[in-house]
C-alpha positions as CSV (number, residue, x, y, z in Angstrom):
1,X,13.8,-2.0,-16.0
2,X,13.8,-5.2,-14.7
3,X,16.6,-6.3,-16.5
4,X,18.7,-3.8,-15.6
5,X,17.7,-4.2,-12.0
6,X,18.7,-8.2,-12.1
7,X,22.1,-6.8,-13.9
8,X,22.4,-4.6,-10.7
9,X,22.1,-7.4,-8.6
10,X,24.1,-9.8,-10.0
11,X,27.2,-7.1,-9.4
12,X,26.1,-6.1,-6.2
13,X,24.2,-8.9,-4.8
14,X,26.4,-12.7,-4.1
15,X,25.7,-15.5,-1.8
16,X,28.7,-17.0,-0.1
17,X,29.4,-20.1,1.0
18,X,26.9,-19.9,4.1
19,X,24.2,-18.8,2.1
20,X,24.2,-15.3,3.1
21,X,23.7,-12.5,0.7
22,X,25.3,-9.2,0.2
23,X,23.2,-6.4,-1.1
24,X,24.8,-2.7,-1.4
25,X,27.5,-3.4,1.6
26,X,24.8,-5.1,3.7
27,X,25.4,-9.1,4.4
28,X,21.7,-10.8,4.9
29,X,21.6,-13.9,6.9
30,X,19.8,-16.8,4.9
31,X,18.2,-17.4,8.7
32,X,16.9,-15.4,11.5
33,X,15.0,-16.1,14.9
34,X,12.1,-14.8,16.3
35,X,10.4,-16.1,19.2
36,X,12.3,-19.1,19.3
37,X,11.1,-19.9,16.1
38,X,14.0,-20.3,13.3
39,X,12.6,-18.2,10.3
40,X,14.3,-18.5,6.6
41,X,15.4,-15.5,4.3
42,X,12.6,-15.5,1.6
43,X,13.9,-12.7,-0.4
44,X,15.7,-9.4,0.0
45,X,15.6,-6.5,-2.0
46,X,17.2,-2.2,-2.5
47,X,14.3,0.3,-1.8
48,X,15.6,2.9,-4.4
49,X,14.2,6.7,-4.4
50,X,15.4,8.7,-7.4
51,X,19.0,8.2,-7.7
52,X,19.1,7.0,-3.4
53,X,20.0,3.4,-2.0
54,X,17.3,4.1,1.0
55,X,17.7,0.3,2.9
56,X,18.2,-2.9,2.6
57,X,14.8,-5.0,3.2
58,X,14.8,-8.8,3.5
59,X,11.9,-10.8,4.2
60,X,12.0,-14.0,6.8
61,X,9.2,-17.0,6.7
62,X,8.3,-20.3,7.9
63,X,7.4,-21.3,4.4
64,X,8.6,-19.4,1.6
65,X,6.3,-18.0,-0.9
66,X,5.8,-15.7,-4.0
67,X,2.9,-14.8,-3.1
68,X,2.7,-11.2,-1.6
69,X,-0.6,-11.6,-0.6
70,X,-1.0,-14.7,0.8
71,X,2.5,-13.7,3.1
72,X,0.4,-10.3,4.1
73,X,-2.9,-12.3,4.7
74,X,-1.1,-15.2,6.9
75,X,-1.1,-15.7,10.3
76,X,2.5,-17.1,10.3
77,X,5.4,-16.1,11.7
78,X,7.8,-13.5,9.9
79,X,9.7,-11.1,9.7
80,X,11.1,-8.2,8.0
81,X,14.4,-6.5,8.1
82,X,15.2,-2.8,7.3
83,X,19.0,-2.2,7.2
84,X,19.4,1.4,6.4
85,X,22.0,2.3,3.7
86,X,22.0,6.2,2.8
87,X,22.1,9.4,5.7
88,X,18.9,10.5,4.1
89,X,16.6,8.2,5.5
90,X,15.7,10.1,9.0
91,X,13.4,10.3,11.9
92,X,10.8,12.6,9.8
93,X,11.5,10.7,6.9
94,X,10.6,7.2,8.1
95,X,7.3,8.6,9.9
96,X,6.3,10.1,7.1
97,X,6.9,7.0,4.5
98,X,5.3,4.6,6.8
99,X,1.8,7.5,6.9
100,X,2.1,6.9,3.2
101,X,2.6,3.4,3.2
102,X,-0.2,2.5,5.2
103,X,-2.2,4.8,3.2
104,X,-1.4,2.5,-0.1
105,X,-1.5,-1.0,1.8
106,X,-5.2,-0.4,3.5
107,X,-8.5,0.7,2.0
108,X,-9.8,3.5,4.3
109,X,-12.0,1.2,6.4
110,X,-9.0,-0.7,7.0
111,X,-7.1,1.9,8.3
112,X,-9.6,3.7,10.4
113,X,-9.5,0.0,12.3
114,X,-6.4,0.6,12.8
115,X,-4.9,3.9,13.3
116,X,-4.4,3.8,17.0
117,X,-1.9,0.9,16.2
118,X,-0.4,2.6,13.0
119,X,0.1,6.2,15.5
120,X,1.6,3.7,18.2
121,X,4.1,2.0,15.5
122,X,5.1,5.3,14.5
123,X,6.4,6.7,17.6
124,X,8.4,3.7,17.8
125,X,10.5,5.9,15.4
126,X,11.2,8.4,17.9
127,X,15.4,8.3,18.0
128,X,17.4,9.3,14.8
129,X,17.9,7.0,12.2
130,X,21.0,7.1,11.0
131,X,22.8,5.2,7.8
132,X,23.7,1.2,9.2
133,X,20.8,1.6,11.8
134,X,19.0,-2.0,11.5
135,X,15.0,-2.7,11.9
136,X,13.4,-6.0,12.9
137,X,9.9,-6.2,12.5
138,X,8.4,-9.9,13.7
139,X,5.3,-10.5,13.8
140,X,4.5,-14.0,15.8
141,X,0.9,-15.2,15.9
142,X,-1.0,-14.6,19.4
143,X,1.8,-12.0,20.3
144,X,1.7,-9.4,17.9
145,X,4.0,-7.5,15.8
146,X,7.7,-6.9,17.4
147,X,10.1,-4.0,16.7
148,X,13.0,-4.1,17.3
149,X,16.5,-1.4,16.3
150,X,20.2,-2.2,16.3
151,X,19.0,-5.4,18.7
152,X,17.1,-3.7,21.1
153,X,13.2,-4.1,21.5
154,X,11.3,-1.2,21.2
155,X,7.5,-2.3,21.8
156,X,4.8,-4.9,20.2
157,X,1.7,-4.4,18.6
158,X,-1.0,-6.8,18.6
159,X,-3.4,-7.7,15.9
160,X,-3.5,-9.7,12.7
161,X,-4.9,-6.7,11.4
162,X,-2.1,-4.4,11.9
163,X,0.5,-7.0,10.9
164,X,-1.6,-7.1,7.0
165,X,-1.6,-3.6,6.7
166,X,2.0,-3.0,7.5
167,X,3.2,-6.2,5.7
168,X,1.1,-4.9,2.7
169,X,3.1,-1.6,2.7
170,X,6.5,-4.0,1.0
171,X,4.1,-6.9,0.0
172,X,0.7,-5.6,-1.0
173,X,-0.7,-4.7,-4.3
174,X,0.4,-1.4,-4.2
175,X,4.5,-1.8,-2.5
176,X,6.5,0.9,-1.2
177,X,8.5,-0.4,-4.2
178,X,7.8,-2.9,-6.7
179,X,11.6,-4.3,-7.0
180,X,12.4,-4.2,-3.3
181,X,8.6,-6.2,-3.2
182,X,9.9,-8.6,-6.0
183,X,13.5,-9.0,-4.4
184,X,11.7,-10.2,-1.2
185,X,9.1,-12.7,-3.0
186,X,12.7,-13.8,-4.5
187,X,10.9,-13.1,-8.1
């Protein structure tokens, strides 16, 4: 599988001149900035579903890394991008992948901590999502976790804790997808 899946993205996946990269129609910038702080691409990745091309995800660090874990556990600035690529990714949809995904990326404890956080990030999802809608989702230390769509801000949540288990969903032992988690950790 992962063959085939490097095959895939040599085709659909090139870096120009400028260091961007193009997955499924959607160019990534090699750079992003959050906070005033200039972030670089770690990785980007497809998050498949069956025979679906659901987004684009790229991660953005201070200092890259391989290391899911450690990127989920630190209290560095980063950021993830969501660049939606197929008209079944909704409203409904998205709410109901992040329940799951926070579900998979926190022990029960964890969440509990949490879930006031994890109900206020999912009404953040309260517009339709529509295919080349684009997610930012920053977290900077001391501030919080920043979401943004299509360039406007939506709302920040605070907490180191928060930012691990919704960073764990694409970077935690158990990923929303293991490719999309290995295309960010650039493995």
């Amino acid at each position: 599988m992962k063959k085939l899946l490097l095959a895939v993205m040599a085709l659909l996946g090139t870096y120009t001149a400028t260091g961007q990269k193009t997955i499924e129609g959607v160019t990534v910038e090699k750079n992003l900035t959050v906070a005033g702080q200039k972030l670089e691409l770690n990785g980007a990745g497809l998050r498949e579903k069956l025979w679906f091309d659901l987004y684009v995800g790229a991660l953005y660090v201070t200092t890259k890394s391989s290391d899911g874990n450690t990127l989920v556990d630190a209290d560095q600035a980063m950021a993830i991008t969501l660049d939606i690529t197929d008209e079944v990714v909704t409203q409904e949809k998205m709410k109901s992948s992040v329940e799951d995904g926070f579900g998979d990326s926190c022990t029960t404890k964890e969440r509990k901590a949490i879930q006031s956080e994890i109900n206020e990030f999912i009404s953040f999802f309260s517009e339709a999502i529509v295919e080349g809608d684009h997610f930012e989702i920053a977290y900077v230390p001391g501030q919080g976790t920043l979401v943004s769509k299509n360039a406007k801000y939506i709302g920040t949540i605070k907490g180191l804790k928060f930012k691990r288990g919704l960073f764990g969903i694409w970077l935690g032992n158990d990923p929303v997808d293991e490719d999309l988690k290995e295309g960010m950790l650039n493995q």
